[in-house]
C-alpha positions in Angstrom: 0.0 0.0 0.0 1.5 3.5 -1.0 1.1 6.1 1.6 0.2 9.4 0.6 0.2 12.0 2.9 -2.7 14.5 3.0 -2.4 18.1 1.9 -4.2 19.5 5.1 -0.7 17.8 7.5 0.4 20.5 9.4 4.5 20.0 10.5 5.0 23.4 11.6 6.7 23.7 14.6 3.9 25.4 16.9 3.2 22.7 18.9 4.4 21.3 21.9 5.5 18.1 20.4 8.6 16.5 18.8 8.2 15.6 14.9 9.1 11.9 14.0 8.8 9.4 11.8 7.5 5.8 12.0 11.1 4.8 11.1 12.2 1.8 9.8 8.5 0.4 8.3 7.3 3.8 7.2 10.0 6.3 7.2 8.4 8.3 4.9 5.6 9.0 7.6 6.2 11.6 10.2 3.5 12.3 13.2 4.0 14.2 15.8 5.1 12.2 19.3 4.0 14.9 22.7 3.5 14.4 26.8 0.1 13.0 27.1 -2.0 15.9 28.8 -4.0 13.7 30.7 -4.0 10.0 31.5 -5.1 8.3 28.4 -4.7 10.6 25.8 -3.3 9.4 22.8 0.9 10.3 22.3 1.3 10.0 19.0 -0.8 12.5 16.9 -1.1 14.1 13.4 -1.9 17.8 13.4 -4.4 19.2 10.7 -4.6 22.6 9.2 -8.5 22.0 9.1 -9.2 20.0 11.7 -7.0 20.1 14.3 -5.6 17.1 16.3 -6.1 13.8 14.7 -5.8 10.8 17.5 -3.5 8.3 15.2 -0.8 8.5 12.7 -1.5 6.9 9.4 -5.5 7.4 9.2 -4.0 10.9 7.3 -1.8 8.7 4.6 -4.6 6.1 4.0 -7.3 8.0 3.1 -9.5 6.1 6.0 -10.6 9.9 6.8 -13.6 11.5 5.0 -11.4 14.8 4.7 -8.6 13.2 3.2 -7.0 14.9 -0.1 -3.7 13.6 -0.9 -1.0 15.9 -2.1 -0.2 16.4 -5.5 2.7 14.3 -7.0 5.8 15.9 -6.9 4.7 18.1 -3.7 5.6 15.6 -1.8 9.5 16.0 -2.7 8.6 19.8 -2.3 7.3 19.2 1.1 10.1 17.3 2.6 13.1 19.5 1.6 11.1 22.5 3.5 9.8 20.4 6.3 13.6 18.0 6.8 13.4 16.8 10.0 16.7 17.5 12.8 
């Protein structure tokens, strides 16, 4: 299965979280990893432009979500020079 991410990601760094990626299945998926602010709250977390906090990581490369738009081909390459993770 290819994963796409969706255009709508948000990897800026405004958030009180460190960006990752599911490293070595799926290093081309990054999620965000934070302090759980209460007892049961999910960790690992995708950020949306639209929608906020999404509680999982690849429900926004699968397309499982009903707001999913994948980006474009060749944004992706675009995307990850600007984006490089430390």
């Amino acid at each position: 299965m290819k994963l796409v991410p969706c255009k709508h990601l948000d990897y800026e760094p405004h958030y009180d979280a460190e960006l990752r990626t599911a490293e070595p299945d799926f290093p081309q998926v990054k999620y965000w990893h934070r302090k759980a602010p209460y007892e049961g709250a999910p960790e690992n977390v995708q950020f949306c432009k639209k929608y906020g906090r999404i509680n999982g990581i690849f429900q926004c490369y699968t397309g499982e979500l009903e707001c999913y738009e994948p980006i474009e081909e060749g944004e992706e390459e675009v995307c990850g020079k600007e984006k490089s993770l430390k």
